[in-house]
LOGU-987637 format. One line per field, with one value per residue: z negated, x, y of N, C-alpha, C in turn; residue in one letter; residue number from 1. Coordinates in Angstrom, 1 decimal. Each point is the difference from the previous one (the first is absolute). Layout:
n_z c(Z ...);
n_x c(X ...);
n_y c(Y ...);
ca_z c(Z ...);
ca_x c(X ...);
ca_y c(Y ...);
c_z c(Z ...);
c_x c(X ...);
c_y c(Y ...);
residuo c(a ...);
num c(NUM ...);
% end
This chain:
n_z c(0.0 1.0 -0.5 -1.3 0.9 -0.9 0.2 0.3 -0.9 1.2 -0.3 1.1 0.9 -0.5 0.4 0.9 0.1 -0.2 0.7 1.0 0.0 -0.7 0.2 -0.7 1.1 -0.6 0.1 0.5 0.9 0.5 -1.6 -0.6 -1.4 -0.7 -1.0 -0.5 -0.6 -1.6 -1.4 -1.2 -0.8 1.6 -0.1 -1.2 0.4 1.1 -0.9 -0.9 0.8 0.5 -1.3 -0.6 1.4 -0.1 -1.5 -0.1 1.3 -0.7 1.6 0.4 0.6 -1.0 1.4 -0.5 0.5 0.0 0.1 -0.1 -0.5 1.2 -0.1 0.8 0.1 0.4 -0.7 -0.5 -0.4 -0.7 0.6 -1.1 -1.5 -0.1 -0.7 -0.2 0.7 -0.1 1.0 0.3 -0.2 1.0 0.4 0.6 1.2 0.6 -0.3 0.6 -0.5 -0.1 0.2 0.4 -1.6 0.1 -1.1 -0.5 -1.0 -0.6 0.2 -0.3 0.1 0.1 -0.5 1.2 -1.0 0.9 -0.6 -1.1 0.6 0.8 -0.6 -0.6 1.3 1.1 -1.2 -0.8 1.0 0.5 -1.3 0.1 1.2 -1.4 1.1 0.3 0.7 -1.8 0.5 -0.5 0.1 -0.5 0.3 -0.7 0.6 0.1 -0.3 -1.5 1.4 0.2 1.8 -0.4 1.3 -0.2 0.8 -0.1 0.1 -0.3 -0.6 -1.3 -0.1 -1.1 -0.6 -0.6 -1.0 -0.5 -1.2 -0.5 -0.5 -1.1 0.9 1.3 0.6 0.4 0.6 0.0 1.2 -1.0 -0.9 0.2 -0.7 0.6 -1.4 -0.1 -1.5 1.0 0.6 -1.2 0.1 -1.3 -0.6 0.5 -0.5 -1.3 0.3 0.8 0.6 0.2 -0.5 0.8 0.7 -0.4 1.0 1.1 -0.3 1.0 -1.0 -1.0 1.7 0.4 1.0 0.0);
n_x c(0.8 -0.1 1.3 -0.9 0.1 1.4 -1.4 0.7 0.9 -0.1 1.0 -0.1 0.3 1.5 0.5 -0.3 0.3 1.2 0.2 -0.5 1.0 -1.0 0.6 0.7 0.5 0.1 1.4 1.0 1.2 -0.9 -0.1 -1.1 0.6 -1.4 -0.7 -0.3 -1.0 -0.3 0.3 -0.7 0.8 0.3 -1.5 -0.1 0.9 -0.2 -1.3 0.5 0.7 -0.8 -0.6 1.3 0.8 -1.2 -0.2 1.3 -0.8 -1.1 -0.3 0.0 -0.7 -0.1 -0.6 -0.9 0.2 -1.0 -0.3 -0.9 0.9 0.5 0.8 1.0 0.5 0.9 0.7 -1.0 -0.9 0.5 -1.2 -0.1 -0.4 0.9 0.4 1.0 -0.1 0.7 -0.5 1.1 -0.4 0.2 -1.1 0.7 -0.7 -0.3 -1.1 -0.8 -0.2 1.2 -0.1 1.7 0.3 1.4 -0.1 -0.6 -0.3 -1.2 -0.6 -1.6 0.7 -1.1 1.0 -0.1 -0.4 -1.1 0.4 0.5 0.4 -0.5 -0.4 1.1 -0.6 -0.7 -0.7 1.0 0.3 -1.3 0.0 1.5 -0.8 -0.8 0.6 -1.1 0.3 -0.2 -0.9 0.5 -1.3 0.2 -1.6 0.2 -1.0 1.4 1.2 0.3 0.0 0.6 0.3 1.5 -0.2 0.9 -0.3 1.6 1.1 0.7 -1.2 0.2 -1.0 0.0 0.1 -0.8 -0.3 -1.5 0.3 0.2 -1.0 1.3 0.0 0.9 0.0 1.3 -0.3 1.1 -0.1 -0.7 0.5 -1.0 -1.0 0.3 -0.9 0.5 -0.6 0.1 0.3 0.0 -0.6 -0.6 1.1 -0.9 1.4 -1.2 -0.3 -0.7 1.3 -0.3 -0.7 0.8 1.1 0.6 0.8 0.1 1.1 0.5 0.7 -1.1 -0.2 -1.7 0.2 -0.7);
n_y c(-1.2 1.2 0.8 0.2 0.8 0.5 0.8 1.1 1.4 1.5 0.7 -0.2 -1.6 -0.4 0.6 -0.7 -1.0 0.6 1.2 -1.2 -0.2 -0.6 -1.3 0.1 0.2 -1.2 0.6 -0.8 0.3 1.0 -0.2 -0.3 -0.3 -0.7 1.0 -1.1 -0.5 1.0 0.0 -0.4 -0.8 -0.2 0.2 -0.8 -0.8 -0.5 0.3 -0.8 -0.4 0.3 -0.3 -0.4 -0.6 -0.3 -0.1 -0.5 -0.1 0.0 1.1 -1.1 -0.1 -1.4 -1.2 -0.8 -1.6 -0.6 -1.1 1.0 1.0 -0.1 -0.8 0.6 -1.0 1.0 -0.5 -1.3 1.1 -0.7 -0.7 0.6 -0.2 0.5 -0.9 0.1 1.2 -0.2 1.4 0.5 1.2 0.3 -1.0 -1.1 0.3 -0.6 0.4 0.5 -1.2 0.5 -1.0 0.2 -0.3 0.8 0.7 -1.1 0.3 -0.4 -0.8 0.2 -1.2 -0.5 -0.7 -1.1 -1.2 0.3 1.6 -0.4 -1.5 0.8 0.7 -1.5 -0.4 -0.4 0.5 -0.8 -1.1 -0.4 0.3 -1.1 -0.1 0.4 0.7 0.3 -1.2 0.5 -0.3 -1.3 0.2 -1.1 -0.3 -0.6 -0.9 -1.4 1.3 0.8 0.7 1.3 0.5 1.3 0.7 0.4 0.7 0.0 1.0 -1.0 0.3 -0.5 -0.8 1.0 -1.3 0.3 0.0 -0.7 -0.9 1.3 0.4 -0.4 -0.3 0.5 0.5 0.3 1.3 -0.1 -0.9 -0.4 -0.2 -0.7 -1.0 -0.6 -0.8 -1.9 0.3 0.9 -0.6 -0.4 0.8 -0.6 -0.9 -0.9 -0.3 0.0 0.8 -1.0 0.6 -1.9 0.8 1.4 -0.4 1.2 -0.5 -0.1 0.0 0.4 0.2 -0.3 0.3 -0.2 0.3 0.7);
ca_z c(0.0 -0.1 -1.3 1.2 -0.7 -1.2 0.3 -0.9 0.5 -0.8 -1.2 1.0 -0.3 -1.2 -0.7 0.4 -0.9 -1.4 -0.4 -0.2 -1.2 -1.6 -0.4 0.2 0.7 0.4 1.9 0.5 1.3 1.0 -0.4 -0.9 -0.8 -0.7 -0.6 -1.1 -1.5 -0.8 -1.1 -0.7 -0.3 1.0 0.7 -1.7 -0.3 0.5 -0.3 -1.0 0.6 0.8 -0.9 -0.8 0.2 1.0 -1.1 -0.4 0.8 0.7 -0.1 0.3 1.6 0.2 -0.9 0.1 1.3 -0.6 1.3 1.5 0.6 0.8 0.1 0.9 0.1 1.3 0.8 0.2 0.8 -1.4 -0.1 -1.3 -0.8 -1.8 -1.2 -0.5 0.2 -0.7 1.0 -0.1 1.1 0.9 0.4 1.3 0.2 0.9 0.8 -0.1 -0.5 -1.1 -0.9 0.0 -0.3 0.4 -0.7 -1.4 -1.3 -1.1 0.2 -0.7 0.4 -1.4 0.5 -0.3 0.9 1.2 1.3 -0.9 1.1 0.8 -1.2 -0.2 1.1 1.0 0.3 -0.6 1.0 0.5 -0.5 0.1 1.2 0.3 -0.7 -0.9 -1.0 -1.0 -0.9 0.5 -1.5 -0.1 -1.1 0.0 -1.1 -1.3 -1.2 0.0 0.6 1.0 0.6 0.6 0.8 0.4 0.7 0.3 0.6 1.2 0.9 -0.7 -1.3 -1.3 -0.7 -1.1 -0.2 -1.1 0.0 -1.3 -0.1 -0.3 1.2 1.1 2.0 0.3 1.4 0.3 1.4 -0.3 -1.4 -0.8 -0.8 -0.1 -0.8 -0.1 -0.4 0.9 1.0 -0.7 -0.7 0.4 1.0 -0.6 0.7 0.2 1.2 1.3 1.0 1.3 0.5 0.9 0.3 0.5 1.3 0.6 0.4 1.3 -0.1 -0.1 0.2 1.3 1.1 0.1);
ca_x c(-0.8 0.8 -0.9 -0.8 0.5 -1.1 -1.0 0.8 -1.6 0.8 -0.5 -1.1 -1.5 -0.3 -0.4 -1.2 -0.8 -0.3 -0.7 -1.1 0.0 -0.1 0.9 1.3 0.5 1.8 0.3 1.0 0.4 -0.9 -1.2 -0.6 -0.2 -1.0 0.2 -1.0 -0.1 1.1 -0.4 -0.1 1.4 0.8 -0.3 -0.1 1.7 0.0 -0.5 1.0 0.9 -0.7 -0.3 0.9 0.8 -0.9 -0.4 1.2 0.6 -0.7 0.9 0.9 0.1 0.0 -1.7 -0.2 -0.8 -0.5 -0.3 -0.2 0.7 0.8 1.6 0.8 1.3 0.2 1.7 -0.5 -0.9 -0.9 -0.9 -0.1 -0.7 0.4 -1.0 0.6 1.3 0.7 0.7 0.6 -0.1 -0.7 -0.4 0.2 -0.8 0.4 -0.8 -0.4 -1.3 0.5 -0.6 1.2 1.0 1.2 1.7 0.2 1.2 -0.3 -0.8 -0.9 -0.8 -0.7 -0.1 -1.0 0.6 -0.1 0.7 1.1 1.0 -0.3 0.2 1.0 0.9 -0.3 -0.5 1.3 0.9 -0.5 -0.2 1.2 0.3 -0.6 1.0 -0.6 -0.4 0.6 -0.3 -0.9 -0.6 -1.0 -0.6 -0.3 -1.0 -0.6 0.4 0.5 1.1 0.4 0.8 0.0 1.7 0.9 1.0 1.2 0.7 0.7 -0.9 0.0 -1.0 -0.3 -1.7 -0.4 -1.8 -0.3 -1.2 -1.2 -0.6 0.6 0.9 -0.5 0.4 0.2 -0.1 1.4 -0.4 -1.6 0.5 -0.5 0.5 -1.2 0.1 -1.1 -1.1 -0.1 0.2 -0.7 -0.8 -1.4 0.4 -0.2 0.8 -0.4 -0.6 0.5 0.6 -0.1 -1.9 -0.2 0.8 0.0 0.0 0.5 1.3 0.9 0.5 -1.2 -1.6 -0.1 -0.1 -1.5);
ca_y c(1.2 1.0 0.8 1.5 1.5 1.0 0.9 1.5 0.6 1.0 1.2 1.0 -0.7 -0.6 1.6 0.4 -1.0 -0.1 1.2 -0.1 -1.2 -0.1 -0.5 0.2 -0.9 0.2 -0.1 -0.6 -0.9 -0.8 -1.1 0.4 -0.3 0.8 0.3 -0.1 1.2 -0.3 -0.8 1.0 0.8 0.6 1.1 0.8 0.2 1.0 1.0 0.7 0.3 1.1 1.0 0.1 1.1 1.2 0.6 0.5 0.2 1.4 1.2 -0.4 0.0 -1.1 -0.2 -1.1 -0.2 -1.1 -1.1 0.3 0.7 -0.8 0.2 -0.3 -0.1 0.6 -1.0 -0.9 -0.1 -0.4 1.2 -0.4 0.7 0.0 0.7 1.5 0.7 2.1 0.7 1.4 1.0 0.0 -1.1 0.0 -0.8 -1.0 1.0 1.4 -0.5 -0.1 -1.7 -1.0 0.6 -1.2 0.8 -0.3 -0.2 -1.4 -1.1 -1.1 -0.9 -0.6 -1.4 -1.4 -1.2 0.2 0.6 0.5 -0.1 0.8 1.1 0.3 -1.0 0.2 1.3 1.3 0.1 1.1 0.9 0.6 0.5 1.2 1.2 1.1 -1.0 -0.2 -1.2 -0.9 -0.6 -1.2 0.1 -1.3 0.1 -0.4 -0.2 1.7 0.0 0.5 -0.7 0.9 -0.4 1.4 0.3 0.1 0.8 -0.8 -0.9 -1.6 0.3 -0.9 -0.6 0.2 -0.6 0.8 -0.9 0.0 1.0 1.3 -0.2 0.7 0.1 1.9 0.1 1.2 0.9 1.2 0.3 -0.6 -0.5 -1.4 -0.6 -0.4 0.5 0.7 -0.6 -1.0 0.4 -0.4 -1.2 -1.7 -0.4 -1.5 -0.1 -0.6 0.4 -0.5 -0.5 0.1 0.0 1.1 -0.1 -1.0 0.2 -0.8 -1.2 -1.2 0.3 0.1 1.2 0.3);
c_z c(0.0 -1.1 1.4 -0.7 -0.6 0.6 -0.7 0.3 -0.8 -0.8 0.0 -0.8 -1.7 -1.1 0.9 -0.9 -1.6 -0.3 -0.2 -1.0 -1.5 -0.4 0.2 0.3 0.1 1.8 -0.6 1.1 0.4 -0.4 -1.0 -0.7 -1.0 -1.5 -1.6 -1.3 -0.6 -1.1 -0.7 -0.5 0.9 -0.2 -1.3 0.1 1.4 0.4 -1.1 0.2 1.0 -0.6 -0.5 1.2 0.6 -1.2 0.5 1.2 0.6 -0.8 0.5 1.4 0.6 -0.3 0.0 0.8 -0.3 1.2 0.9 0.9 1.2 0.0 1.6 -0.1 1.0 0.4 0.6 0.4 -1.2 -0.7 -1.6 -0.7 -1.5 -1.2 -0.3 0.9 -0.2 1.1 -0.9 1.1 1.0 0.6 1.4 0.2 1.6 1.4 -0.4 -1.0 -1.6 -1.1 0.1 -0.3 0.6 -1.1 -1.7 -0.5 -0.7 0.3 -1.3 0.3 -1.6 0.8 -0.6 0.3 1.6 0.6 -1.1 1.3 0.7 -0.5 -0.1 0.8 1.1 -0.1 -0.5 0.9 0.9 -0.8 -0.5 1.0 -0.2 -0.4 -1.6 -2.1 -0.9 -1.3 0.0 -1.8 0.3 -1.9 -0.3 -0.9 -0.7 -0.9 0.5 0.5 0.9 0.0 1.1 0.9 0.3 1.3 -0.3 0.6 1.2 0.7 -0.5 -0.9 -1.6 -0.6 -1.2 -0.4 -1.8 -0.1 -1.5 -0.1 -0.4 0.8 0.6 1.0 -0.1 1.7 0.4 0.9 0.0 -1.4 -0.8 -0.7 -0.2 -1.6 0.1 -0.4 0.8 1.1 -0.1 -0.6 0.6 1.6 -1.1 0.4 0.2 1.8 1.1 0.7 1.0 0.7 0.8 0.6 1.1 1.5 0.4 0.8 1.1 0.0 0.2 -0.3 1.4 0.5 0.5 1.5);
c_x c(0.9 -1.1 -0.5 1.4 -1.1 -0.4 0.3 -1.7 1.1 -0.4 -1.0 -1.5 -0.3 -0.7 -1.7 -1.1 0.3 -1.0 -1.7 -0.7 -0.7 1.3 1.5 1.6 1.9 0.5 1.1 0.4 -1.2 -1.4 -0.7 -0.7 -1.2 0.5 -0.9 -0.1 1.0 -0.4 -0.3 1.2 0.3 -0.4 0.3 1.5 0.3 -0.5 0.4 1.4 -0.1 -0.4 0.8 0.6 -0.8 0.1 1.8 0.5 -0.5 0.9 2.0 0.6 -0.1 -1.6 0.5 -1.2 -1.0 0.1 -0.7 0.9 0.7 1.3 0.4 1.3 0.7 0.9 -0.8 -1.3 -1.5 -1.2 -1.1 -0.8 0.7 -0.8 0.0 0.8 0.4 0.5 0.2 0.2 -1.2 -0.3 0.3 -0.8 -0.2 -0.8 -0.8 -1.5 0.4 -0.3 0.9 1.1 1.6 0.6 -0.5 1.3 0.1 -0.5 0.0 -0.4 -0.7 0.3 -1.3 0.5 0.1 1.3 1.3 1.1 -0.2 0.4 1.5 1.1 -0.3 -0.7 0.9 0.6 -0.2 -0.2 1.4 0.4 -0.6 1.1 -0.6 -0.4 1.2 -0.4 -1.6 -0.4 -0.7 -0.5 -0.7 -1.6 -1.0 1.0 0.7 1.6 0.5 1.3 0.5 1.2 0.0 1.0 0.7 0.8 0.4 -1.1 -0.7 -0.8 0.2 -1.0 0.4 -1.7 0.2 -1.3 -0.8 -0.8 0.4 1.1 -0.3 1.2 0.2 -0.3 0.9 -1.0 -1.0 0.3 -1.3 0.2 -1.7 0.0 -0.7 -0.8 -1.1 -0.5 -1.0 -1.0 -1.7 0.1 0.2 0.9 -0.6 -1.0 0.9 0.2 0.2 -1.3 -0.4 1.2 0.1 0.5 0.8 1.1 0.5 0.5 -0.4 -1.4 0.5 -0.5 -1.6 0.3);
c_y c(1.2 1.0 1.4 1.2 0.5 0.9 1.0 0.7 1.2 0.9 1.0 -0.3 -0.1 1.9 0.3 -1.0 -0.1 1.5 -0.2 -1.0 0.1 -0.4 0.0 -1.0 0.6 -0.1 -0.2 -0.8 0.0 -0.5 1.0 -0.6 0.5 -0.2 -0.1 1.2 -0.8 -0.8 1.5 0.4 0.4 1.5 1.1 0.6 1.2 1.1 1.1 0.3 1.0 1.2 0.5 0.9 1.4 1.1 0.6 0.7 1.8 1.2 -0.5 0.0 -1.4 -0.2 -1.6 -0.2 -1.5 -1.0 0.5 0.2 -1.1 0.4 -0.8 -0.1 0.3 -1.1 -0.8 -0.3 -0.3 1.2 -0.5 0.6 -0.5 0.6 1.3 0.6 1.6 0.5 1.2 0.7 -0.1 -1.2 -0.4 -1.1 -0.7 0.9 1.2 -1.1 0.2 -1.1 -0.9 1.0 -0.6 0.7 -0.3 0.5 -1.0 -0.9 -1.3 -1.2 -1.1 -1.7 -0.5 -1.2 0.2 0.4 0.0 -0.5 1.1 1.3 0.3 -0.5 1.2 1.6 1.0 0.4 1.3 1.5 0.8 0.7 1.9 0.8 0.9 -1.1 0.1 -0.9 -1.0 -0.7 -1.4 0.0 -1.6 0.3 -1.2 -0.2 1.1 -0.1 0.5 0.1 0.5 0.2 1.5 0.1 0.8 0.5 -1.0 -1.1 -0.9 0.5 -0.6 -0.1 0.4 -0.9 0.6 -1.2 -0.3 0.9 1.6 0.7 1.1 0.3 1.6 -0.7 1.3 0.9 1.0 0.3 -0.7 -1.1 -1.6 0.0 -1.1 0.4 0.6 -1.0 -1.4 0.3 -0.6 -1.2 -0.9 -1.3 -1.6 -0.3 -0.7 1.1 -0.1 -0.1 0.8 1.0 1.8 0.0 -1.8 0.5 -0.3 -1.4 -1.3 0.8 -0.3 1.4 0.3 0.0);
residuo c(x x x x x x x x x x x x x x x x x x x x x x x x x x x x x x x x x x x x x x x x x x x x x x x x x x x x x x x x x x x x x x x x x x x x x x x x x x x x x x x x x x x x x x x x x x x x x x x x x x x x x x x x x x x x x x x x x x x x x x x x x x x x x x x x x x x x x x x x x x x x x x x x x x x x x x x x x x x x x x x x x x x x x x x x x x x x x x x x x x x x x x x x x x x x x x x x x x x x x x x x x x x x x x x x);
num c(1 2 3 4 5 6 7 8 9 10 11 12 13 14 15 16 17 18 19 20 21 22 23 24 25 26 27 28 29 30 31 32 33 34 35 36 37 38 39 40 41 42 43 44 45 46 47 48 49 50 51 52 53 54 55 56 57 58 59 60 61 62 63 64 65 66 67 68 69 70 71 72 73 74 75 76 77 78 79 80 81 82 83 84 85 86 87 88 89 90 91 92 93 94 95 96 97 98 99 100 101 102 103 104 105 106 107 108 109 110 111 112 113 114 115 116 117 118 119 120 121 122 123 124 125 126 127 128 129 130 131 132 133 134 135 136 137 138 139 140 141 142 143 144 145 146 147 148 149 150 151 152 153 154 155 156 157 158 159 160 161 162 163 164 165 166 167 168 169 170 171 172 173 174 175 176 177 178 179 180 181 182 183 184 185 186 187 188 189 190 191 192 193 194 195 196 197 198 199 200 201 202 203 204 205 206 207 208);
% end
């Protein structure tokens, strides 16, 4: 049996169908990937993480940005929606529809069993590639844990994490400051995490 070629579909198409879209759809190489809800903790943790830097960040010239927002990865092509992200300055944006950001500073991602390989394999990769990118946060939410990478004068990121409640995360690049407390707050860590999984990854998903 010869295999069929993969059926691409471009950026064009993929920003026309996703605009009309209810639902929200990842683009990579060609495919597009859909994109489920979250769990309650996903949406509680990154909702407070949202809150937290929005509260420290105003009057600053930095806003915070929630999952709607779309991220582009200009090197690669990786068209996205992170939990969280922090622009500074002025917003560059992909077209005159202004709804695809390319010049983060921070980025939020809230692991799930689902996408945690994806998150810290395959979507970092792509997220090292953002010139304007100074730092990358993973937030784990069934047990208090964050999980922080900095970029670096010569290129090379350091981890740092923070995994109790009395804990917390400086953010150099916007001068704020995560606390679990903050971040965790009014999240039930006994809840299944796995019950309904926040997107389907490149990796292991099929292609719509």
């Amino acid at each position: 049996m010869t295999a069929q070629p993969k059926q691409e579909i471009t950026e064009q198409a993929y920003l026309a169908l996703e605009r009309s879209s209810a639902q929200k759809h990842e683009y990579f190489d060609g495919e597009i990937f859909a994109m489920s809800g979250g769990t309650a903790s996903h949406n509680l943790i990154s909702g407070n993480a949202f809150a937290s830097l929005h509260t420290q960040l105003r009057g600053t010239g930095c806003r915070v940005l929630n999952s709607d927002m779309r991220l582009k990865v200009v090197a690669t092509g990786l068209n996205t929606y992170p939990d969280v992200t922090v622009v500074c300055g002025n917003f560059q944006f992909i077209d005159e529809r202004r709804d695809t950001i390319t010049n983060p500073i921070v980025i939020i991602e809230v692991l799930s069993p689902s996408t945690e390989r994806y998150d810290r394999g395959m979507k970092f990769q792509n997220y090292r590639t953002i010139a304007t990118l100074q730092e990358y946060i993973l937030i784990a939410q069934d047990k208090h844990q964050i999980e922080h990478f900095i970029r670096q004068e010569n290129g090379l990121w350091l981890f740092e994490e923070a995994r109790d409640l009395g804990g917390s995360i400086a953010l150099p690049s916007v001068h704020c400051m995560l606390t679990l407390s903050d971040v965790y707050d009014g999240v039930d860590l006994q809840q299944d995490p796995t019950s309904m999984p926040r997107d389907v990854p490149p990796e292991n998903s099929q292609p719509l």
